[in-house]
Structure formats: structure tokens, C-alpha cells
N, C-alpha and C positions, 0 to 999 in steps of 0.2 A: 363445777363445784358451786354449789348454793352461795347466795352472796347476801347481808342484809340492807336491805334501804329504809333508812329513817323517815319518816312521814312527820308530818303537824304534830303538835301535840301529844307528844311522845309515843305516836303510835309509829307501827313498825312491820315490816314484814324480811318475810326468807323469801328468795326468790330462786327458782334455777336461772344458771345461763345456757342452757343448752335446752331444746327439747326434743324427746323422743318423734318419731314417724308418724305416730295415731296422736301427739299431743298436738303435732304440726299440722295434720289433717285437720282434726278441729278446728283451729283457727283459720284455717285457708275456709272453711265450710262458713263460720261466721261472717266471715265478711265476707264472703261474694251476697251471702244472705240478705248483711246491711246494705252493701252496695246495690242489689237488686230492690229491695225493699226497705226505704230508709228508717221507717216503724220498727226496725227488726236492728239495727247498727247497734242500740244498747248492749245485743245479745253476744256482739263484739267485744265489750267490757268483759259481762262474766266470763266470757271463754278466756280471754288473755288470764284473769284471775285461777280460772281451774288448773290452765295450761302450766303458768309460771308460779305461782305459791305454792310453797313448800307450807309454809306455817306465817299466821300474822297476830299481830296484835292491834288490831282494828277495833273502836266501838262503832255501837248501833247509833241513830239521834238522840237517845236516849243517855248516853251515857255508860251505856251497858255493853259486855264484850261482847263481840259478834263472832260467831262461831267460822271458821272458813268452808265450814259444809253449807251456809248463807249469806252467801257474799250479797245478794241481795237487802239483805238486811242493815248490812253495813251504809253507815252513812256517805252521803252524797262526796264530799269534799275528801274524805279519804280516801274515795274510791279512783276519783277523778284524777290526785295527786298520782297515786299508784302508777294509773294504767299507764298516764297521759306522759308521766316525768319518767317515768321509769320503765313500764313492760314494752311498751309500744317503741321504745331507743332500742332494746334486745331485740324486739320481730325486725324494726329496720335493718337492725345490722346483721341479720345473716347473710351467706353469703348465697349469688344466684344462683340456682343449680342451673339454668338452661344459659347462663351468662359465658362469654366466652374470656377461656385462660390466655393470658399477656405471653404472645410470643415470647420461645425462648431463644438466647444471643445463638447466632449462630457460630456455634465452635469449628465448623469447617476450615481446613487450610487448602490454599489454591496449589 
């Protein structure tokens, strides 16, 4: 279920907590990108944005609404709060798929 996080200055956005297969792939592609090429790690940001917003209310430098079809547009500090405080704690916390499951008790009786 979408959840909203308050930003600065009364900006805001929807966020999922969950993402789809193909939203997951994107961002594993981004960042091997940045990590391969540090020039490329911004491209990190937009993908978590395309990935996790639902709907924001973000302005530009300008003062002006920034549309979330241009998340580049949006300003620096909103962008930065977004990913940094908040998408990037979701990517951390999923869980690992190639990680190994906690033993279970063994119920055996001798």
C-alpha cells in the first residue's frame, strides 16, 4: 500500500512499499550503472523516483510545481531528502532473495 512522506517545506510525495519485477530490475540496472561508472550514480536517484512515486508534490528551483513525469527538474534538496531519507530505507529493507532462511526448531522426538 502507498504510504506518504513529508518533505521540507510542505512538499510531499506517495510512495509504494512494494515494487513490481521490472520496477526491481531498473534499479538493480541503475546502480550497477553508478557503481560501474560513477558519472552515471545520479541516474540512481531518478530510477528510485520512477520506481517508488506514486504522485509528489515537489517544486522546481524556481518555485514552480514540478511535474513527476521530470523529476529532473525538481529541485536539488527535495530530491535528495526523498531518495536519501526515505526510498533508499525501502530498497534497503527488502528482503534477500539469494539469502539463507533461519533454521527451523527441530520438532523431532527421539
Amino acid at each position: 500500500m502507498p504510504t506518504r512522506v513529508d518533505l521540507a517545506d510542505g512538499q510531499w510525495a506517495i510512495v509504494r512499499d512494494v515494487l513490481t519485477h521490472g520496477q526491481t530490475k531498473e534499479m538493480q540496472r541503475a546502480y550497477l550503472r553508478g557503481a560501474q561508472d560513477p558519472t552515471e550514480f545520479p541516474d540512481t536517484y531518478t530510477a528510485a523516483i520512477r520506481a517508488y512515486v506514486v504522485e509528489w508534490h515537489v517544486r522546481t528551483p524556481d518555485g514552480a510545481e514540478c511535474p513527476l513525469t521530470s523529476p529532473d527538474d525538481a529541485a536539488a534538496p527535495a530530491v535528495e531528502e526523498l531518495v536519501e531519507r526515505h526510498l533508499i530505507t525501502r530498497w534497503r529493507g527488502r528482503a534477500d532473495p539469494n539469502g539463507t532462511a533461519p533454521a527451523s526448531p527441530d520438532t523431532s522426538r527421539a
